[in-house]
C-alpha positions in Angstrom: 0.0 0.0 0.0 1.3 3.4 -1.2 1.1 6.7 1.2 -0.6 9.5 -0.5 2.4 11.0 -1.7 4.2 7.9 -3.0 0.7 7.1 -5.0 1.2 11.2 -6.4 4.3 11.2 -7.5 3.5 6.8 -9.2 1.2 9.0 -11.0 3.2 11.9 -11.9 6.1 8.9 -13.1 3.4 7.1 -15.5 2.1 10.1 -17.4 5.8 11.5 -18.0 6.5 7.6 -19.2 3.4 7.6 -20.7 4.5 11.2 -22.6 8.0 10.2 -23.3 6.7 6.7 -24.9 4.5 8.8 -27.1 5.5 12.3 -27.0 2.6 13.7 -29.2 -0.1 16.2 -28.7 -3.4 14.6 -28.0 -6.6 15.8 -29.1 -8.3 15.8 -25.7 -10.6 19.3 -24.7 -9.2 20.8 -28.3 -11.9 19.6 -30.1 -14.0 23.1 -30.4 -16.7 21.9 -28.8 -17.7 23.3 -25.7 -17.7 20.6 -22.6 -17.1 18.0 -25.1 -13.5 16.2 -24.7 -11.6 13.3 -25.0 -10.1 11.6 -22.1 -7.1 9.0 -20.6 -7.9 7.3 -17.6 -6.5 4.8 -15.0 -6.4 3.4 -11.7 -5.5 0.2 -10.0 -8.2 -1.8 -12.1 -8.5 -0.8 -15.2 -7.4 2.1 -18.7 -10.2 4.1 -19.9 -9.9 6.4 -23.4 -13.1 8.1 -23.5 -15.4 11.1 -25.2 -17.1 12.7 -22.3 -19.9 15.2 -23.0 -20.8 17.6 -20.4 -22.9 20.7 -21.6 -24.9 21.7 -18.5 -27.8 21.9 -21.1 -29.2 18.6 -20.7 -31.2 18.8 -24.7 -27.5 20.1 -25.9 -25.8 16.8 -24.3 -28.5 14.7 -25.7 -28.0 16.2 -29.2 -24.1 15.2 -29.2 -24.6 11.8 -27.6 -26.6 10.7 -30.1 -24.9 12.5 -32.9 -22.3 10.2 -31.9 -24.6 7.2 -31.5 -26.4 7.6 -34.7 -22.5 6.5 -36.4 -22.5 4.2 -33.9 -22.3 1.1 -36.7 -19.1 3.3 -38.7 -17.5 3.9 -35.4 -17.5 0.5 -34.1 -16.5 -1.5 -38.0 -14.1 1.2 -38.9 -12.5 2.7 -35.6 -12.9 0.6 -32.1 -15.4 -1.8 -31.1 -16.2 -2.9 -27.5 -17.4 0.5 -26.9 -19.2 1.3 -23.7 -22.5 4.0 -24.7 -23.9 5.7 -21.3 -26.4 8.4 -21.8 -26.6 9.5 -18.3 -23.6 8.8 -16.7 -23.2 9.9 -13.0 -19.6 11.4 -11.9 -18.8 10.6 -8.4 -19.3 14.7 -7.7 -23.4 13.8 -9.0 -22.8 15.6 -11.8 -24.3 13.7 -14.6 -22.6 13.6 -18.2 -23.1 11.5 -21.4 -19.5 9.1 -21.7 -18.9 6.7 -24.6 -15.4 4.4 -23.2 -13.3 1.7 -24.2 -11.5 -0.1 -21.6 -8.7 -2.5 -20.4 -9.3 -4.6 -17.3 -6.2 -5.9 -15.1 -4.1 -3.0 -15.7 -2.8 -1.1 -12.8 -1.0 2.5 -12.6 0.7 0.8 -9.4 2.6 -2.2 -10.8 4.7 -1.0 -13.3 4.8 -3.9 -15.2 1.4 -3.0 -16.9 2.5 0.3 -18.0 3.6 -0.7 -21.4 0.1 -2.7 -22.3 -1.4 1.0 -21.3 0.7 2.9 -22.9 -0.2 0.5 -25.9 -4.0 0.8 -25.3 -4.1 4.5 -24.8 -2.0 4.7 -28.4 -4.1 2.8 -30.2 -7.5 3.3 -28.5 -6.8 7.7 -28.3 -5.8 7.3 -32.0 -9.1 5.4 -32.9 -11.1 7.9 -31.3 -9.4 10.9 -32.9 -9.4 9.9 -36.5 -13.0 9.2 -35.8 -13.7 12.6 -34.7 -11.2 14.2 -37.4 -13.7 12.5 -39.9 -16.7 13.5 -38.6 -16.5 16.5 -36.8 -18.0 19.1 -39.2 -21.5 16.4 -38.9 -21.3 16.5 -34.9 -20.8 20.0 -34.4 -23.3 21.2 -36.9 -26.3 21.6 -34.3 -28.9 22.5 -37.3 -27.9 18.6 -38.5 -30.1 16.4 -36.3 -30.0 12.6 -35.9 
């Protein structure tokens, strides 16, 4: 069991690896869509790369979630399957988002011997998700374009 400080500065050790393995900018909250971003996460159990979608205006995060669902069939043959789709998705804070996730299970941030297979999984998995959006982007930001 790490101390607080030991687990901060694991951290702060696998996203500089993580950086350094792949030293490339990442899409993530650059997408020009307000409150909608892509995402790396980990913990002791498992990688997540996700698209999180957070507009406060609930009809506004509907609109994008299913703007992403309705090229749900392209998305999953030509960029990633196993995808998780959550409309109403509840953040620990209450907060509720929409989250569409792909993850890896067994992984840990702590042992260091899984930190390649993330750093694998976060490559491949980010890069998925980020050609996908390159492709269609102009279709999901387009609000006037409905599902």
């Amino acid at each position: 069991m790490y101390s607080k400080q030991e687990n901060q500065r694991l951290r702060q050790e696998f996203w500089v690896a993580f950086a350094e393995a792949y030293p490339r900018k990442w899409l993530l909250y650059d997408t020009k869509i307000k409150d909608f971003s892509f995402k790396f996460f980990v913990d002791n159990k498992k990688a997540q790369v996700m698209i999180d979608i957070e507009p406060r205006d609930e009809q506004l995060r509907k609109i994008y979630f299913e703007k992403i669902e309705s090229l749900k069939t392209i998305l999953e043959e030509d960029y990633l399957k196993d995808l998780i789709y959550e409309r109403n998705f509840y953040l620990e804070n209450g907060k509720t988002i929409s989250r569409i996730w792909v993850e890896q299970l067994n992984v840990s941030v702590s042992n260091r011997n899984t930190w390649d297979n993330i750093f694998s999984f976060f490559n491949e998995k980010m890069t998925a998700m980020e050609y996908f959006f390159y492709e269609y982007q102009d279709y999901i930001k387009d609000l006037e374009i409905n599902t």
